[in-house]
N, C-alpha and C positions, 0 to 999 in steps of 0.2 A: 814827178808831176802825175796826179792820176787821171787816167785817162775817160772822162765821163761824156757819156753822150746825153744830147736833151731834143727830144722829139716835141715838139709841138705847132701850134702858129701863133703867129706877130700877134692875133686879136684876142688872146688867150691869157687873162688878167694872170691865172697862175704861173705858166711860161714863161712869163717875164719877169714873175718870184722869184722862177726858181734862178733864172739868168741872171738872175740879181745876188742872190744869196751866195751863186757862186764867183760871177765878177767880184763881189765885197771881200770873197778870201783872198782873191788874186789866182780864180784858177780858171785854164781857160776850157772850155768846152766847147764839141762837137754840137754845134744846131742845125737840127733837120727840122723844117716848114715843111708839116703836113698838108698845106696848101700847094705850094709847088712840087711836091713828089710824096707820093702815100705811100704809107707805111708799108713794106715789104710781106707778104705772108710769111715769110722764117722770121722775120722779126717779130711781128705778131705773136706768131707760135711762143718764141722763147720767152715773153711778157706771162702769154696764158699759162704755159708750164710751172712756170713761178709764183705765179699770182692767183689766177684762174683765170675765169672769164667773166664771172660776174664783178669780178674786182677790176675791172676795164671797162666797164660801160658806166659813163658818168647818166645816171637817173635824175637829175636833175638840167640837163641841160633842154635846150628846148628843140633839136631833134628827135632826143628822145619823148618828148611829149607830146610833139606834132605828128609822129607815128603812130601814138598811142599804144607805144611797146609794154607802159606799165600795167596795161590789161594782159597781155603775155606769157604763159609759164613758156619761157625758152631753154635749152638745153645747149651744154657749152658748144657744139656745135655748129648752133642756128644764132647763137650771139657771135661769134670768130666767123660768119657770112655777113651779118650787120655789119661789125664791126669795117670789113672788108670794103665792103658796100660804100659805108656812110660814114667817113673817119672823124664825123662832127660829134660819134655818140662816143668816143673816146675821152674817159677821164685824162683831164691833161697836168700836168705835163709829165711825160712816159720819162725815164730818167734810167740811164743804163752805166755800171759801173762793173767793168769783169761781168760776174755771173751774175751779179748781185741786182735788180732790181726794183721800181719803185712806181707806182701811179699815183698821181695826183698828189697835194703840196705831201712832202715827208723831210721835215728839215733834220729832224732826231735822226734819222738813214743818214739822208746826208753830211753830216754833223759826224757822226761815227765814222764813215767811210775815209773821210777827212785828216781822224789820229792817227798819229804816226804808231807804225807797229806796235805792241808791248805797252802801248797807255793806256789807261784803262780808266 
């Protein structure tokens, strides 16, 4: 059984995609509410090392637009203190499997991760 973790919140249309996509295999997953407890800085970190940081800040949501961040040139930096800050500019839902990582819907990721060894 692999062991996937799913960071998001309950009001998070994609979050519940992806808790969906994975309840339909029959697998069960780790859900952290970034409502009731924020994302950890080392977990953070290991998102942005695999990703970046601009691949974690959803620009479309509407904290991000009510900051008017899109006027911004930010530096991965000063977006990983946003981020920190304001866990609403987070593309959701973060999706943690081993090393292997994912923001916002990635059902093809998830979907691979899924085959058993050797299929291809």
């Amino acid at each position: 059984m692999p062991d996937i973790q799913v960071f998001g919140r309950e009001d998070s249309s994609a979050t519940r995609a992806a808790q969906r996509f994975f309840r339909e295999r029959r697998i069960v997953v780790h859900y952290h509410d970034l409502r009731k407890r924020p994302l950890a800085a080392g977990e953070l970190k290991r998102f942005t090392e695999r990703l970046g940081a601009k691949a974690l800040i959803d620009e479309t949501s509407r904290a991000y637009l009510d900051a008017g961040l899109g006027y911004l040139s930010m530096e991965d930096g000063a977006i990983v203190a946003r981020l920190l800050a304001d866990p609403r500019l987070l593309r959701l839902p973060l999706v943690r499997y081993g090393n292997e990582v994912t923001a916002g819907s990635a059902e093809a990721v998830w979907t691979r991760w899924l085959r058993p060894p050797g299929d291809s």
